[in-house]
Rosetta silent file (secondary structure, phi, psi, omega in degrees, C-alpha in Angstrom):
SEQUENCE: XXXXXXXXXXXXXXXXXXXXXXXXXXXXXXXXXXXXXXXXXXXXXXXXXXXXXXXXXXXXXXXXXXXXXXXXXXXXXXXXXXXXXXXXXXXXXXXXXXXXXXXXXXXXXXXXXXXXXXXXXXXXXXXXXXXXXXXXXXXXXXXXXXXXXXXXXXXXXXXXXXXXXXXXXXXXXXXXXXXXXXXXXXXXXXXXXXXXXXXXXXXXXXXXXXXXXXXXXXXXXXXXXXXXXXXXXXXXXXX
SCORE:     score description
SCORE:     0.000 S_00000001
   1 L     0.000  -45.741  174.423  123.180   95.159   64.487 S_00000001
   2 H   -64.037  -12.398 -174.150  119.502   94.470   63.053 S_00000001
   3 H   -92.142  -51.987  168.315  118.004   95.461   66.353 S_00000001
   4 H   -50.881  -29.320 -175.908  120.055   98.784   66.014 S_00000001
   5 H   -79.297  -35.385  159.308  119.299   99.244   63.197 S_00000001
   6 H   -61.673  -22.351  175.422  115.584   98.795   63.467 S_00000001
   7 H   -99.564  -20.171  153.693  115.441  101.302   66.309 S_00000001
   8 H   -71.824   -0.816 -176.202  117.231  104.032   64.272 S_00000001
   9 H  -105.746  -55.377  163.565  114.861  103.996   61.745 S_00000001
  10 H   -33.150  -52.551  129.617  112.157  104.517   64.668 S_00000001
  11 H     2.692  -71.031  179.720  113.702  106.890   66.191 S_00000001
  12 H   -83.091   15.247  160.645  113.778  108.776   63.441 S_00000001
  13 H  -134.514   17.186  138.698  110.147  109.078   62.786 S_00000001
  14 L    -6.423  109.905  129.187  109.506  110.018   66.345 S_00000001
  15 L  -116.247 -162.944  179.959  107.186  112.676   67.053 S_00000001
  16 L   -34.305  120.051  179.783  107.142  114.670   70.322 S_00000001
  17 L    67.505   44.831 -178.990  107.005  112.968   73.497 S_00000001
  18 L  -133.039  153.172  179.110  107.592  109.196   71.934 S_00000001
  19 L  -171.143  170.343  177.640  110.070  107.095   72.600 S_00000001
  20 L  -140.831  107.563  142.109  110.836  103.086   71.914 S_00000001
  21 L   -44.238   95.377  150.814  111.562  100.447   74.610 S_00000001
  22 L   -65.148  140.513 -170.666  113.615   97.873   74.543 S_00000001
  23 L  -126.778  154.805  160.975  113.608   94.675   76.945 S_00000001
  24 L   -48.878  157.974 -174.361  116.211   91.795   77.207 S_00000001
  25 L  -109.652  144.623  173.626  116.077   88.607   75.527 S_00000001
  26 L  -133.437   90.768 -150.682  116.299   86.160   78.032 S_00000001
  27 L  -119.649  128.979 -149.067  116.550   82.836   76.664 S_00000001
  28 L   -68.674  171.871 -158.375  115.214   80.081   78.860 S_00000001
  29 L   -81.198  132.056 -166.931  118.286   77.474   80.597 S_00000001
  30 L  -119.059   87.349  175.864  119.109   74.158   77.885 S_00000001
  31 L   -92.584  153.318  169.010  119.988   71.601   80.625 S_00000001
  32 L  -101.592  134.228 -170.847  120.933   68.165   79.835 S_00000001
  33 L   -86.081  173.124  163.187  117.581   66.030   80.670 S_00000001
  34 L   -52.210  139.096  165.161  116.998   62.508   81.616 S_00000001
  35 L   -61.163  125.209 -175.860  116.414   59.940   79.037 S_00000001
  36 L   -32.343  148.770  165.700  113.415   59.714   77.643 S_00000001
  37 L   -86.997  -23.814 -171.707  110.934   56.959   78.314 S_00000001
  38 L  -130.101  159.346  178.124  109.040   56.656   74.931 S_00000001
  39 L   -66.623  -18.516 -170.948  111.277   57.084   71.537 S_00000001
  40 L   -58.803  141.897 -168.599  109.461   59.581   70.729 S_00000001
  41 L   -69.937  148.834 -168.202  111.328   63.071   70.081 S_00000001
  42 L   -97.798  145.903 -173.887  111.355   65.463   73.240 S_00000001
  43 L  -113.213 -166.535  173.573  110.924   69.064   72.099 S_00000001
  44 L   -67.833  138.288  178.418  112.289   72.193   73.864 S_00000001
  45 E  -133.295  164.397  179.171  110.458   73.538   77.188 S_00000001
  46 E  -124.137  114.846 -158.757  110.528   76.127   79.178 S_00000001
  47 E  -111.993  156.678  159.280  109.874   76.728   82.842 S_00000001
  48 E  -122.169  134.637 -171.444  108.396   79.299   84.602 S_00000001
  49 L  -106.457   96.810  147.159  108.259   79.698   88.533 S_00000001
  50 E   -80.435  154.733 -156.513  105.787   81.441   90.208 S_00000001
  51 E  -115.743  149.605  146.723  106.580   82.949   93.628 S_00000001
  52 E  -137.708  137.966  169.372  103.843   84.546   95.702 S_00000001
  53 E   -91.270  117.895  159.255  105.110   86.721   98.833 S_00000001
  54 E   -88.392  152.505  171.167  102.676   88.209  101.925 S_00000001
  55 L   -88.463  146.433 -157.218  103.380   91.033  103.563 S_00000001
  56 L  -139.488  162.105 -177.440  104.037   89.730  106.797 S_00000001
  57 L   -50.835  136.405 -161.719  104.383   91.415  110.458 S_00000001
  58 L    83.694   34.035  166.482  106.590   94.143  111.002 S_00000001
  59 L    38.622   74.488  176.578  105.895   95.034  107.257 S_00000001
  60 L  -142.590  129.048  159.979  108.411   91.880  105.846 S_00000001
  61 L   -40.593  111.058 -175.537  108.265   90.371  102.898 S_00000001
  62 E  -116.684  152.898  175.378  107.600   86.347  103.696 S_00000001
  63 E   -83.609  123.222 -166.872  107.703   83.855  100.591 S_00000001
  64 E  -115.565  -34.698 -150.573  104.461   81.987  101.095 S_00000001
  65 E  -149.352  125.128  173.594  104.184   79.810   98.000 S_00000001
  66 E  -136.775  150.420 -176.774  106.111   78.536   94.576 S_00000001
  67 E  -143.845  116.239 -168.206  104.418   76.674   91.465 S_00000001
  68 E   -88.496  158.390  166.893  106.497   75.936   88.393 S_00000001
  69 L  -159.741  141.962 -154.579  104.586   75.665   84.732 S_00000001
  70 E  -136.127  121.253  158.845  106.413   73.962   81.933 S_00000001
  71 E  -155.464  178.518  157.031  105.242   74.154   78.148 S_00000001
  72 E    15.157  133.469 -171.185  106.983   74.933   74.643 S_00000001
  73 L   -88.818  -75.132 -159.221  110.238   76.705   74.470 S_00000001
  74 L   -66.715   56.544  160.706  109.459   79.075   70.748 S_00000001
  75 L  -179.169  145.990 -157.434  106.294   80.638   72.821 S_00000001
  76 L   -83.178 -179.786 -154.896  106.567   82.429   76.473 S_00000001
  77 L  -121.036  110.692 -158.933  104.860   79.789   79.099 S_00000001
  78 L  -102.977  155.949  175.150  101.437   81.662   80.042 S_00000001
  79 L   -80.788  156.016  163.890   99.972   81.246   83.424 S_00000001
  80 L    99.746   -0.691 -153.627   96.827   78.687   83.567 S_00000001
  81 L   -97.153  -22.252  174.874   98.402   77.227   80.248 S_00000001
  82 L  -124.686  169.927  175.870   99.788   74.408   82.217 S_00000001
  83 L  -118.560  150.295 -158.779   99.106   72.700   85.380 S_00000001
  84 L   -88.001  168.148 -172.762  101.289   73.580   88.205 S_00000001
  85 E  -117.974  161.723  161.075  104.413   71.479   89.930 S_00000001
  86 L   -74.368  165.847 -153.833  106.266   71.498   92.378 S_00000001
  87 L  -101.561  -16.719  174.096  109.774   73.483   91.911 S_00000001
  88 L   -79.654  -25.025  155.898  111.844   70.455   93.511 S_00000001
  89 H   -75.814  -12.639 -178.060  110.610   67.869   90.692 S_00000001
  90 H   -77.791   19.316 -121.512  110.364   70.495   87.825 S_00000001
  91 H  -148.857  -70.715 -173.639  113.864   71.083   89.054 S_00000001
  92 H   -50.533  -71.052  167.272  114.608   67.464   88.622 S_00000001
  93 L   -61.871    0.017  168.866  112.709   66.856   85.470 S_00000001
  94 L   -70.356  -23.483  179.223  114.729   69.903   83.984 S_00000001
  95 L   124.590   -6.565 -175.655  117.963   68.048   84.624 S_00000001
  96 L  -111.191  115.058 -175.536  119.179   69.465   87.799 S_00000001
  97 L   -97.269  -20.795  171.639  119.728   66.483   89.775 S_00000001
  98 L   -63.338  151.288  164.164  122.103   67.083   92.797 S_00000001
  99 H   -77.023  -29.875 -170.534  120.351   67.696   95.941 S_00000001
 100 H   -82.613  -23.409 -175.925  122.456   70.649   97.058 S_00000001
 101 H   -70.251  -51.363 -172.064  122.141   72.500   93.431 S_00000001
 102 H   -61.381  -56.210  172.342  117.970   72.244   93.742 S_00000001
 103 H   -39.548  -29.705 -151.421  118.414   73.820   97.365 S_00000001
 104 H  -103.159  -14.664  160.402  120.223   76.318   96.597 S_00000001
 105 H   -49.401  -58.778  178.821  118.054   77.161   93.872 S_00000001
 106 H   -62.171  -32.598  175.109  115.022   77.339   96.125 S_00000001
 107 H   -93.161  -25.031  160.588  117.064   79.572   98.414 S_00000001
 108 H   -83.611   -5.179  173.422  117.860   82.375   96.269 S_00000001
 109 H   -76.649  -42.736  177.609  114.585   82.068   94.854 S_00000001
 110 H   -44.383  -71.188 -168.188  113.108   82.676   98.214 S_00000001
 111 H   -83.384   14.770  127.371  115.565   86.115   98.409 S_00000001
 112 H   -47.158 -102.240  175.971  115.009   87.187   94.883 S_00000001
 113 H    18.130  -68.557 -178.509  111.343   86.990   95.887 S_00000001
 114 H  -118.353   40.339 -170.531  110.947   88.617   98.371 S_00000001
 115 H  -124.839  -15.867  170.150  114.318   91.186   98.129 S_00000001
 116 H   -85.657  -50.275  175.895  111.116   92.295   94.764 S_00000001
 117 H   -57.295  -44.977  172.470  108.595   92.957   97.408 S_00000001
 118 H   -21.515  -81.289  178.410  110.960   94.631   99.737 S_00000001
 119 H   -18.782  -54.520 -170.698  111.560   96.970   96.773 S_00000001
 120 H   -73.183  -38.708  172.517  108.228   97.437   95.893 S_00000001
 121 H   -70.763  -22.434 -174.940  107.365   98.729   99.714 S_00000001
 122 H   -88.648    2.068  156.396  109.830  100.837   99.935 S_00000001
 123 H   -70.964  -56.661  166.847  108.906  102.473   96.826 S_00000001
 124 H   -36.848  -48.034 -156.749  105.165  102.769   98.269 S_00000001
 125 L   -70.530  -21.064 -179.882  106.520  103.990  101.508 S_00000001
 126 L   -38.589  -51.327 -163.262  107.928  106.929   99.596 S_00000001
 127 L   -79.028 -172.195  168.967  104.606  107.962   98.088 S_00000001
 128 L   -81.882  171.239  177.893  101.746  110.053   99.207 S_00000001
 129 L   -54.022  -56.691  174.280   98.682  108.874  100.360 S_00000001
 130 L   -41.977  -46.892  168.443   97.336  110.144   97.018 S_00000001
 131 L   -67.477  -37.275 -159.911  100.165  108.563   94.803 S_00000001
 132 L  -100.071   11.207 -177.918   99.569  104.895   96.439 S_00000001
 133 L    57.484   29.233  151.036   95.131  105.406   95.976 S_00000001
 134 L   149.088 -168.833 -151.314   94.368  106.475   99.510 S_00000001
 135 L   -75.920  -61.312 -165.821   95.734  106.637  102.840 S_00000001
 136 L   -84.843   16.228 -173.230   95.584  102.857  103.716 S_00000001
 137 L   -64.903  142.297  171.589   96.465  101.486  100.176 S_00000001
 138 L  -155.048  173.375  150.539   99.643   99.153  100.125 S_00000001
 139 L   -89.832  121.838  141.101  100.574   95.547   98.701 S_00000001
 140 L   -65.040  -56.377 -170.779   99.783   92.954  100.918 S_00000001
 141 E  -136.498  127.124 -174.214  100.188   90.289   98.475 S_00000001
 142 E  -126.193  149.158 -175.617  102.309   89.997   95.541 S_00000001
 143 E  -115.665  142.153  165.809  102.879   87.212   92.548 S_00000001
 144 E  -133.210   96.770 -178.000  106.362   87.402   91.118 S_00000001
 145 L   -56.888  179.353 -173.048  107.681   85.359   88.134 S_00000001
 146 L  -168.683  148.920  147.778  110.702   83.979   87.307 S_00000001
 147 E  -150.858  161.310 -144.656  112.286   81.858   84.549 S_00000001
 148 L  -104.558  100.457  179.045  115.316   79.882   85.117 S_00000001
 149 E   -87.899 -162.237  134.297  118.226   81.077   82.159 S_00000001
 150 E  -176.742  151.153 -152.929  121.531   80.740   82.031 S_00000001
 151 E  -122.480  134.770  175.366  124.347   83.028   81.703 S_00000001
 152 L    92.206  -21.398 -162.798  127.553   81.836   81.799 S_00000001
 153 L    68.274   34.968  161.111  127.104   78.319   82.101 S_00000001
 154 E  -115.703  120.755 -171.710  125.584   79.322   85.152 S_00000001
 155 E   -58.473  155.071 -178.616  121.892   78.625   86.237 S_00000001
 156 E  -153.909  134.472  177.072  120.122   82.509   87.016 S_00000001
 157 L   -81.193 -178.409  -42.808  116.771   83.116   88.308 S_00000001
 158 L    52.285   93.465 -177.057  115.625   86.068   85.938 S_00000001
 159 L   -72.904  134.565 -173.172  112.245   88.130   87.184 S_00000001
 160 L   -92.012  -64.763  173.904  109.974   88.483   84.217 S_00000001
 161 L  -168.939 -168.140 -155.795  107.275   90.367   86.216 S_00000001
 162 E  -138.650  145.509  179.132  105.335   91.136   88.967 S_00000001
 163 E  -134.318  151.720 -163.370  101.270   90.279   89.281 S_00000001
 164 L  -113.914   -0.325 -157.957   98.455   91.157   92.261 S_00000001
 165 L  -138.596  -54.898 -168.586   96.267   88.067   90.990 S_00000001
 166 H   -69.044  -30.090  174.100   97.757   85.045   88.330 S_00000001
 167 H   -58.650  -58.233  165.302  100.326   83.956   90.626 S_00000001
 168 H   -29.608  -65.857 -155.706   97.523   83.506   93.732 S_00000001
 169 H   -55.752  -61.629  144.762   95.413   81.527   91.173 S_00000001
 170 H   -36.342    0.977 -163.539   98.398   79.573   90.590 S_00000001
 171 H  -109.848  -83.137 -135.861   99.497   78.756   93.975 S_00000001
 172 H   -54.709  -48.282 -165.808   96.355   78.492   95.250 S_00000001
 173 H   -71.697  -26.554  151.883   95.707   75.569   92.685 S_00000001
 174 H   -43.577  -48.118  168.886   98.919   74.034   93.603 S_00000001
 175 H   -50.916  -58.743 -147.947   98.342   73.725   97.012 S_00000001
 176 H   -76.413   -3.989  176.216   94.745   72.505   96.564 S_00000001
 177 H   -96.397   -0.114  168.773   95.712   69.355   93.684 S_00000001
 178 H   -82.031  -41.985  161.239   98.570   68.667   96.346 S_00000001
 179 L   -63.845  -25.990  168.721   96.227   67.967   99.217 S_00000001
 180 L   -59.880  -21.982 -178.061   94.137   66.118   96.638 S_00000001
 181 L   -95.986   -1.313 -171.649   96.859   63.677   96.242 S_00000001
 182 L    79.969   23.881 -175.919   97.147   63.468  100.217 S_00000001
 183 L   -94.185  154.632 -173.993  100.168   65.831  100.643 S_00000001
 184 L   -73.183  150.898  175.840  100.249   67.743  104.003 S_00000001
 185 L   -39.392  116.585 -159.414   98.540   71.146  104.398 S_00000001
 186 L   -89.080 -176.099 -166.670  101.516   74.000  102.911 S_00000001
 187 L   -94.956   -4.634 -166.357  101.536   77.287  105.287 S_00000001
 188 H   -53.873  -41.221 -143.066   99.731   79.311  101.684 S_00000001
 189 H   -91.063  -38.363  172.929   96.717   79.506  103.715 S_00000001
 190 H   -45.221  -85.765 -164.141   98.219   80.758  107.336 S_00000001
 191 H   -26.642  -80.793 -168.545  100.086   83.496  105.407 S_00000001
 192 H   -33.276  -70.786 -144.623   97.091   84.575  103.675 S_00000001
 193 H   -62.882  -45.645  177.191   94.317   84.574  106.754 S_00000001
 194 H   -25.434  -85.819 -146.164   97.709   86.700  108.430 S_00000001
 195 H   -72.940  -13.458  155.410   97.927   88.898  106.496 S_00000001
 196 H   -79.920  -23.164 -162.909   94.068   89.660  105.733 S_00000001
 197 H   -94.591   -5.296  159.593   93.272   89.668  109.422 S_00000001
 198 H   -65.411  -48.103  153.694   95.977   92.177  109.754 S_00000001
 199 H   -59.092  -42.835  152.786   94.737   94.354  107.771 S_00000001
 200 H   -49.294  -51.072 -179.780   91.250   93.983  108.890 S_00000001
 201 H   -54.106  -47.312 -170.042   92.752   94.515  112.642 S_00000001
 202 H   -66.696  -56.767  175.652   94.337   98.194  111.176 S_00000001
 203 H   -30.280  -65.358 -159.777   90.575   98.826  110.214 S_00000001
 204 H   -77.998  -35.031  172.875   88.666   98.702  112.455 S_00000001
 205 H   -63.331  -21.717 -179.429   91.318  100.782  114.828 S_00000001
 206 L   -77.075  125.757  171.328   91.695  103.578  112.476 S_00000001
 207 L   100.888    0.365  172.267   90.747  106.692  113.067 S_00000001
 208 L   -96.506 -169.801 -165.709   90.069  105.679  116.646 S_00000001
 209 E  -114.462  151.655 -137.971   91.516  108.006  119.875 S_00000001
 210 E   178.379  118.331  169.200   93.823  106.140  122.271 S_00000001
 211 E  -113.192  145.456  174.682   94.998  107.264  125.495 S_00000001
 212 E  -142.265  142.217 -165.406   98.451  106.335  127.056 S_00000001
 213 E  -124.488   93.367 -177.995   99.407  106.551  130.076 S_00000001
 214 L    97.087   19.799  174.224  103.367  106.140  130.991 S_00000001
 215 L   -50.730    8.026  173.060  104.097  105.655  127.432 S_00000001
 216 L    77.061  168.098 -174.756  107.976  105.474  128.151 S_00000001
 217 L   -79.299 -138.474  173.273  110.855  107.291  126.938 S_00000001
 218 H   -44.726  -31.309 -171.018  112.942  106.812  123.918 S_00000001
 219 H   -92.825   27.357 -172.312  112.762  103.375  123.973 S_00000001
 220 H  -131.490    4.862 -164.256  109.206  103.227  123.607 S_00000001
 221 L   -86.930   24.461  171.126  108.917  105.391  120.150 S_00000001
 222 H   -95.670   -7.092 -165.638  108.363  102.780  118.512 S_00000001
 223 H  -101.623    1.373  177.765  104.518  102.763  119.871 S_00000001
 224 H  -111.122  -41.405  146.763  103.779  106.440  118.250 S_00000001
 225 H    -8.900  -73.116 -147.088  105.472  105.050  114.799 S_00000001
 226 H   -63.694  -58.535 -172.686  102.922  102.097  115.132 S_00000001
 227 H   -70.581   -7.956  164.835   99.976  104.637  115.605 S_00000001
 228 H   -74.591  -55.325  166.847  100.769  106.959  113.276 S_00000001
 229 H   -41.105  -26.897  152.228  100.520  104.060  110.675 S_00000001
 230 L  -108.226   56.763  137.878   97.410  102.696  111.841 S_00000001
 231 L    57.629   26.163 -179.547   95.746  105.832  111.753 S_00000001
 232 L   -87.623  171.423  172.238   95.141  106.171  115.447 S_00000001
 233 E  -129.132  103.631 -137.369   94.913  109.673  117.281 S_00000001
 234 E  -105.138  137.124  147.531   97.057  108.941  119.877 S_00000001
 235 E  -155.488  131.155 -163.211   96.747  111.018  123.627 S_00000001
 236 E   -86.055  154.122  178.250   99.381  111.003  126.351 S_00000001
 237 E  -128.971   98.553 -169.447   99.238  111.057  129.895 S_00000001
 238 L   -83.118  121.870 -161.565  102.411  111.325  131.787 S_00000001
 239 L   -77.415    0.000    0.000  102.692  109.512  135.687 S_00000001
């Protein structure tokens, strides 16, 4: 009622072409934790999971990387503000202790993840060259947040937002204090070199002329698809 009420008062001192947003309250998941080790009182926390997804071949979202950060419940949990974990012990110290609940967590986080990149190309593929900031602009790499609620007396991932940069940074430093500790090399790095040398590959080809010879029928139209998208100038020769 106070929230209505406060936006009816806005509302009404509006002028032209104004308007007021509202966003959801999402209030983070109150699990019961382990017992404490020191007497000392435990206060509320909150986690947040970053995901970051490459664009990956055949233009598919792959989940490359996730890094949890845990601080203060009354204040949102900023990236860099913490240092990051892994999502199956933050998972743990939060209280969720079965093995099969923490999987299954990690597997809809994977297709939450990446079902928000999906989204986001197929919004891009929509635009113009012009709308997306030139011909060959796209996302390659995307950071996507999360924080872990519940509704229902059911755990729910809940996406917060989407980032091109804090999420990397965040990753990146997981991986590199996990090999510091002697944990094996994660795949963060593969995915990446992918999907820059892919891009890099579409460079240097664009805009060049290509002749084919015997290009096939119907079943082969998938090869003038590929060259209209990498920016080839495609010319046929028929046997």
């Amino acid at each position: 009622a106070a929230v209505a009420q406060a936006v009816g008062a806005q509302l009404r001192g509006l002028r032209k072409e104004e308007s007021v947003l509202l966003e959801a309250l999402v209030p983070t998941a109150h699990l019961p934790a382990p017992p404490p080790r020191s007497p000392a009182p435990r206060l509320p926390v909150a986690l947040r999971i970053c995901t970051l997804v490459c664009r990956s071949w055949g233009d598919r979202p792959q989940l490359c990387q996730v890094a949890c950060g845990v601080g203060r419940a009354e204040a949102p949990v900023r990236h860099g503000a913490a240092l990051p974990q892994g999502l199956d012990s933050s998972l743990q110290q939060w209280g969720v202790v079965a093995p099969g609940q923490r999987q299954a967590l990690a597997t809809r986080l994977r297709g939450a993840a990446e079902a928000a990149m999906a989204a986001i190309l197929a919004t891009e593929a929509e635009l113009s060259p012009q709308q997306r900031g030139g011909a060959r602009a796209h996302t390659d790499i995307l950071g996507v947040d999360f924080l872990l609620a519940c509704v229902d007396d059911a755990l729910e991932l809940v996406a917060l937002s989407t980032n091109s940069q804090r999420c990397l940074e965040t990753c990146l430093l997981a991986e590199a204090m996990g090999r510091a500790v002697g944990n094996p090399p994660g795949d963060l790095p593969r995915l990446l070199a992918e999907a820059l040398l892919h891009r890099a590959q579409c460079h240097l080809i664009e805009g060049k002329d290509i002749l084919l010879i015997g290009a096939g029928g119907i079943s082969k139209s998938f090869v003038w698809e590929a060259a209209r998208d990498y920016g080839l100038r495609v010319r046929g020769l028929g046997c």
